[in-house]
matplotlib code that plots the C-alpha trace (Angstrom):
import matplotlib.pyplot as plt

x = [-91.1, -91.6, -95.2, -93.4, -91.0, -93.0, -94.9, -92.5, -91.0, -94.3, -94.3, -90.9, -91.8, -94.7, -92.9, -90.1, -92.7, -94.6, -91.2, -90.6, -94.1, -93.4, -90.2, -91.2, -93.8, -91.6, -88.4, -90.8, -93.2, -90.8, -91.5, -95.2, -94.7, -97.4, -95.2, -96.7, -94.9, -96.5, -95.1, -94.8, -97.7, -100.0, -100.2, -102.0, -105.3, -106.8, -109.5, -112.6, -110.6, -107.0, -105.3, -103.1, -103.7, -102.2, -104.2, -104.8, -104.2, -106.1, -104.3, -105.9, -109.3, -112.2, -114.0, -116.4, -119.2, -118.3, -115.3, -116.6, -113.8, -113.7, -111.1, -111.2, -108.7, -109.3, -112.8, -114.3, -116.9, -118.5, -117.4, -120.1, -122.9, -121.5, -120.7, -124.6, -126.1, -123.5, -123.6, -127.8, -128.0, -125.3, -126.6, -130.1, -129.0, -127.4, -130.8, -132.4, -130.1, -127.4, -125.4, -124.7, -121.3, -119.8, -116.8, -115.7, -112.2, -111.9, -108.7, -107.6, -105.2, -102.6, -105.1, -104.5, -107.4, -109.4, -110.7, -109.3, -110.4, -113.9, -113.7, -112.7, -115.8, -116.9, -115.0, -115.5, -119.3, -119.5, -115.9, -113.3, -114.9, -116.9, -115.0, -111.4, -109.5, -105.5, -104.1, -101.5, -98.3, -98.3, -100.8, -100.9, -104.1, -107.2, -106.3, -103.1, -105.8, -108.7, -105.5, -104.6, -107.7, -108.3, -105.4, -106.5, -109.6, -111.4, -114.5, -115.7, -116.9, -115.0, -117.1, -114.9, -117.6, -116.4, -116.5, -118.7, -122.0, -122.3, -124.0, -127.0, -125.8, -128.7, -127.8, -125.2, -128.0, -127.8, -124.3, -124.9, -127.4, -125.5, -122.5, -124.9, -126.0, -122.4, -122.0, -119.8, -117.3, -113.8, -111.7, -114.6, -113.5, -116.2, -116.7, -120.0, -119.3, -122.1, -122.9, -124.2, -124.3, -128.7, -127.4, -125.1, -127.6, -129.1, -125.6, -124.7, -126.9, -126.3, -122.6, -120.8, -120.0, -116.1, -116.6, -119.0, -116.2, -113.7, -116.0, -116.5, -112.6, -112.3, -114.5, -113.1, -110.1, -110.8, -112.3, -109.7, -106.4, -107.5, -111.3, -114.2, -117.7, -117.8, -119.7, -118.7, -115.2, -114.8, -117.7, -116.7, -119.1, -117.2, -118.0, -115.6, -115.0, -112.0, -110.3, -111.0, -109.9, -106.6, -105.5, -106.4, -104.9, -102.1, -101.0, -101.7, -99.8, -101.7, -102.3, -104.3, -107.5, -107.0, -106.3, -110.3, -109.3, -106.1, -108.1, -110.5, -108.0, -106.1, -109.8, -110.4, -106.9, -107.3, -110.6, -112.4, -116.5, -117.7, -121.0, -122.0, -125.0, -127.1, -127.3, -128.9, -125.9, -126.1, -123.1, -121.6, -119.6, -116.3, -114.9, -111.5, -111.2, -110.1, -112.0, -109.2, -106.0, -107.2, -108.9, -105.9, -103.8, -106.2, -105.9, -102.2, -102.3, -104.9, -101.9, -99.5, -101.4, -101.6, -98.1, -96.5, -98.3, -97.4, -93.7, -93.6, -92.4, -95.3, -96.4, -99.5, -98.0, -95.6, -93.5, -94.4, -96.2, -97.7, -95.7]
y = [49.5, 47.8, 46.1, 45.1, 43.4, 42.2, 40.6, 38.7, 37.4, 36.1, 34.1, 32.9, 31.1, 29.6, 28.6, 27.0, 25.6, 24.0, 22.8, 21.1, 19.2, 17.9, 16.7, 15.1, 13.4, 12.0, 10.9, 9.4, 7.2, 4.2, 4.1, 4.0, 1.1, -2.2, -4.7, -7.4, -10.2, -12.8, -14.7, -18.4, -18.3, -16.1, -18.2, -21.3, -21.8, -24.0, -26.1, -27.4, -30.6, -28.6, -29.6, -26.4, -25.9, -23.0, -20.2, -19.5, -16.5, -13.8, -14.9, -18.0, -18.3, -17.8, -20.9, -19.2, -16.9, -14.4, -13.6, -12.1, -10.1, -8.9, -7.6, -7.8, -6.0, -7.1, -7.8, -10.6, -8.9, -7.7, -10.2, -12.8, -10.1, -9.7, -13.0, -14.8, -12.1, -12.4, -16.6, -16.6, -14.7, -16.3, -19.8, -18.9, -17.4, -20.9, -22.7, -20.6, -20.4, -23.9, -22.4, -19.6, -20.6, -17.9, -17.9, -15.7, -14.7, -13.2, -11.4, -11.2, -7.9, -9.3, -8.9, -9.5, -10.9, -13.9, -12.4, -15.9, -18.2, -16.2, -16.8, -20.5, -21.5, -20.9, -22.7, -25.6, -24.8, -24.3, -25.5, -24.3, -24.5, -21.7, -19.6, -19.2, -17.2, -15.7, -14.5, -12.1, -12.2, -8.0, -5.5, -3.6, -1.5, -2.5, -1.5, -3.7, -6.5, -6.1, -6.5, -9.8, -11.1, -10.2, -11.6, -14.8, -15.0, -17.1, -15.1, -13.6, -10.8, -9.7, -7.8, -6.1, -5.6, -4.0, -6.1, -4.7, -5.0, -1.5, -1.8, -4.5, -7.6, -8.6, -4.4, -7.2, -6.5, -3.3, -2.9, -6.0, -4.0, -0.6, -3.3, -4.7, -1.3, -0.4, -0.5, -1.0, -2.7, -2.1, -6.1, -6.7, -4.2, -2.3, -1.6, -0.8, 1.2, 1.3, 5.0, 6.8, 10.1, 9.7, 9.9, 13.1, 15.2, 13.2, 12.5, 16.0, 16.8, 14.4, 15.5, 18.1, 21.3, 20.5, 16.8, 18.4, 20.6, 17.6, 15.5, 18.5, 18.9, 15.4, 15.6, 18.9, 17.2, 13.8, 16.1, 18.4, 15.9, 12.4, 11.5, 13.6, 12.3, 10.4, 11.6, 8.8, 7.0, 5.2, 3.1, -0.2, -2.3, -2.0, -4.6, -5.4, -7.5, -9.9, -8.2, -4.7, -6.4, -7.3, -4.5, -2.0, -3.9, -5.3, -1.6, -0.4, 1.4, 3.2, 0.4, 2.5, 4.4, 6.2, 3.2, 3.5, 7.0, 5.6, 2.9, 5.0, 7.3, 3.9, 2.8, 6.5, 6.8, 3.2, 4.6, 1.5, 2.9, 3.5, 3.2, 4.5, 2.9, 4.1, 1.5, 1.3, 1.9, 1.8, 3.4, 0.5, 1.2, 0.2, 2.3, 1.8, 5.8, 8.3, 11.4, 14.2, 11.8, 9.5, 12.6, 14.4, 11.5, 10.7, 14.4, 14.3, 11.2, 12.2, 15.5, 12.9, 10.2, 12.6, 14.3, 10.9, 9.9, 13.4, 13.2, 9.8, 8.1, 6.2, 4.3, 2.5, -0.1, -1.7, -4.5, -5.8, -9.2, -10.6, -13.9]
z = [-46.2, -42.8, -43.8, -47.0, -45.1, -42.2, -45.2, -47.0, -43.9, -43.4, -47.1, -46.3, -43.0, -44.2, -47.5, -45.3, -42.9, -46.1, -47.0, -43.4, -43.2, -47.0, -46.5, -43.0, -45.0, -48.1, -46.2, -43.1, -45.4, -45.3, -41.9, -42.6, -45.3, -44.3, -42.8, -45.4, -44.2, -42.0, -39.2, -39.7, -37.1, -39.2, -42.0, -40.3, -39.0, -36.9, -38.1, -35.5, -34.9, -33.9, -36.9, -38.4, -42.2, -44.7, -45.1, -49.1, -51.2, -52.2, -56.0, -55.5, -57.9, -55.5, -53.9, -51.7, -53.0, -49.9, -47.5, -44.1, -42.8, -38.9, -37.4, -33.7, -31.1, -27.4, -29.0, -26.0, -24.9, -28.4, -30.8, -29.5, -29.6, -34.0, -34.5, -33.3, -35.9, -38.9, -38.3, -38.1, -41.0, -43.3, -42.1, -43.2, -46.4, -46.8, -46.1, -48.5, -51.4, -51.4, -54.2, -51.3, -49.5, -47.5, -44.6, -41.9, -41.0, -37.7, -37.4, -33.7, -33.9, -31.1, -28.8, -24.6, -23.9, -24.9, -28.5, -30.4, -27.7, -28.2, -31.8, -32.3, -30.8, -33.6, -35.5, -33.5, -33.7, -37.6, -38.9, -40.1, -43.8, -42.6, -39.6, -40.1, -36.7, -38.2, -34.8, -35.6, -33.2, -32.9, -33.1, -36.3, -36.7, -38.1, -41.6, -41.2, -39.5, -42.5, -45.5, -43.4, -43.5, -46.9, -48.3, -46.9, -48.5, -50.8, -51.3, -54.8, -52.7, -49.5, -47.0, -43.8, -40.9, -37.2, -34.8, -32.6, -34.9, -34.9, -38.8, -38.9, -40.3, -42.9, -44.8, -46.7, -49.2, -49.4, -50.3, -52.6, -54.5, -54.4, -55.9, -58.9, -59.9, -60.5, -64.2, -66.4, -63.9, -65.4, -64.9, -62.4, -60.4, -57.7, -54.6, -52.2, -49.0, -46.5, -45.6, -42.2, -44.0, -43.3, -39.7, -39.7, -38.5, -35.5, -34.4, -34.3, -32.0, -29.8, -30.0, -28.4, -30.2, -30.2, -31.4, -33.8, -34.9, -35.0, -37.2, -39.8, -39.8, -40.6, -43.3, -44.8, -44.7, -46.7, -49.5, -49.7, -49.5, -50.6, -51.5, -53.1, -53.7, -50.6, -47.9, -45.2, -45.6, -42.6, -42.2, -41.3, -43.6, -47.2, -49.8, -52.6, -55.5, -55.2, -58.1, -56.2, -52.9, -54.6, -56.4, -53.7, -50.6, -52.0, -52.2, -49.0, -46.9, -43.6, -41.1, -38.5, -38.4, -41.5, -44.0, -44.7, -46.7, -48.4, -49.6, -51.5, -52.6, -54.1, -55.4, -57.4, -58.9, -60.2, -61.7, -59.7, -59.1, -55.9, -54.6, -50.8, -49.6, -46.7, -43.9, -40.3, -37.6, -33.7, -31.3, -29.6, -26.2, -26.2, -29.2, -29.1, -30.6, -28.2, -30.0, -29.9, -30.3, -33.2, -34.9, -34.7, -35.6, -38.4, -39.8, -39.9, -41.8, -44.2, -45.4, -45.5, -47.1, -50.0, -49.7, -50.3, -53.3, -55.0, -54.2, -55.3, -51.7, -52.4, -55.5, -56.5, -58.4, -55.4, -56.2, -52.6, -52.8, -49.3, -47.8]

ax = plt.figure().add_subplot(projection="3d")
ax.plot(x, y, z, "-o")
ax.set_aspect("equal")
plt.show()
C-alpha cells in the first residue's frame, strides 16, 4: 500500500542517513587525533633570570604537592585579576603549612596579545620554582592547552582553573575534600570536579529561553552519548590525582570545548570515581564562547565523541606517548 511504502522509504533514509553521520564520524576521527608533539619551543621555560630550562614529565615521580594548571587564550586583561587570587592564596597556604609546595603553569594557547608577557611577571615575581609560562607556537583549544600543561607537571595533585577566576580560588578545598572522601581509589586513581549545578536555576532565569533551551540540549546530550551521573561537565575547576591526570590525558583526543566530556567519558570507562563538588562561580566578561556556534559545535562533538569509541577509530589504550 502507499502508507506502507511511504513508510519504509522513511526507515531507509534514516537508516542511510544514520549510516552517513557514522561513517563521517569513524573515517574523520584521525583528523581529530591530539597533535601530542611539542615544538622544540614548547618544551622550555623560562626561569625569573631568562635562562631556558626543560620542562619535566608528567612520568616523572611528583616533586610538588600541587600542579596549578591555566590555560589562557588572549588572556591579558583577566589573567592578572586570576593570578593575584590563586598566588595570595597558595603563598599563604605555604606560610601556614611548609610541607605545602605548589606551582603554576600558565599555558598561553598561541595567544596575539600580551598573555605570556602578562604571565612571566610572575615568574620573575615568584620564580620559576613556582610559576612556570609553556607558550605554545599554534592555538590548539583549551583541552589541547590543559593536556600541555599537565603533561608538564610535577604536582601529586593537578588542578586545571580558567583563566578568568570565574570559580573562587580558596573552593581548592572543596574539591580537596570531595577528592579524600573518594574511597577506595583504584592505583590512586580519582578525580574532584567542581560543580555549578546549585546555580542552574538562578542562571536560568537570567537566561534567555533559547540559551535556556541550548544549555538543556547540551546536557541531554552528555547523558545520553558520553557521561551519566554528572550533572556539570564543563566546569573549569577539575582536580585530579597524577595517576588520574596521566592515564586520562595521555589518551585524549578532543582539543576544543568539548574535551571536558571526553575526559569523563575516558575517566568512567577506566572505572576511575568521580566526585562533583559544589563551588561558588561568578560570570566573567570576555567568554571566549559564542553561545549558538560552540553549542552547536560542542553537540556534534559529543555524537561523535561517542561514535568513535564504539567503531573503534578511537581507542583508550593509545600507543601515543607525548615528545
Amino acid at each position: 500500500s502507499e502508507p506502507g511504502s511511504l513508510r519504509l522509504s522513511f526507515y531507509y533514509f534514516n537508516f542511510l542517513a544514520s549510516l552517513q553521520v557514522v561513517l563521517i564520524a569513524h573515517f574523520s576521527a584521525s583528523m581529530i587525533m591530539a597533535d601530542v608533539k611539542r615544538h622544540k619551543n614548547e618544551k622550555y621555560f623560562f626561569t625569573e633570570d631568562g635562562e631556558m630550562e626543560a620542562f619535566p614529565s608528567i612520568e616523572d615521580p611528583h616533586s610538588r604537592e600541587l600542579s596549578v594548571v591555566v590555560p589562557s587564550y588572549n588572556e591579558e586583561l583577566r589573567l592578572p585579576v586570576m593570578m593575584d587570587e590563586a598566588m595570595e592564596y597558595l603563598e599563604s597556604r605555604q606560610k601556614q603549612q611548609p610541607s605545602f609546595t605548589y606551582e603554576v603553569i600558565v599555558v598561553d594557547d598561541g595567544s596575539k596579545d600580551k598573555t605570556t608577557e602578562v604571565a612571566l611577571d610572575y615568574t620573575r615575581r615568584y620564580g620559576a620554582s613556582k610559576v612556570r609560562v609553556l607558550t605554545l607556537v599554534k592555538n590548539h583549544g583549551k583541552g589541547g592547552a590543559v593536556r600541555m600543561g599537565v603533561l608538564s607537571s610535577r604536582g601529586k595533585f593537578i588542578l586545571m582553573a580558567d583563566a578568568d577566576g570565574a570559580t573562587k580560588f580558596a573552593d581548592i578545598e572543596k574539591v580537596e575534600a570531595g577528592l579524600r572522601d573518594i574511597s577506595p581509589k583504584p592505583e590512586n586513581m580519582a578525580i574532584s570536579c567542581g560543580s555549578r549545578a546549585h546555580l542552574e536555576k538562578e542562571s536560568v532565569a537570567q537566561r534567555s529561553l533559547f540559551r535556556t533551551f541550548l544549555m538543556y540540549g547540551f546536557h541531554f546530550l552528555v547523558w545520553f552519548f558520553c557521561v551519566r551521573g554528572i550533572k556539570d561537565t564543563q566546569c573549569g575547576f577539575k582536580l585530579f590525582t597524577r595517576e588520574a591526570a596521566q592515564k586520562t590525558f595521555s589518551v585524549l583526543h578532543v582539543e576544543r570545548w568539548a574535551f571536558d566530556v571526553e575526559l569523563l567519558y575516558i575517566a568512567q570507562c577506566f572505572k576511575i570515581p568521580i566526585a562533583e563538588v559544589a563551588v561558588n562561580w561568578t560570570e566573567i566578561e570576555g567568554s571566549k564562547l559564542v553561545p549558538f556556534w560552540s553549542w552547536l559545535q560542542m553537540g556534534r562533538d559529543l555524537v561523535f565523541i561517542r561514535l568513535r569509541y564504539l567503531t573503534g577509530a578511537w581507542k583508550l589504550k593509545s600507543p601515543r606517548k607525548a615528545e
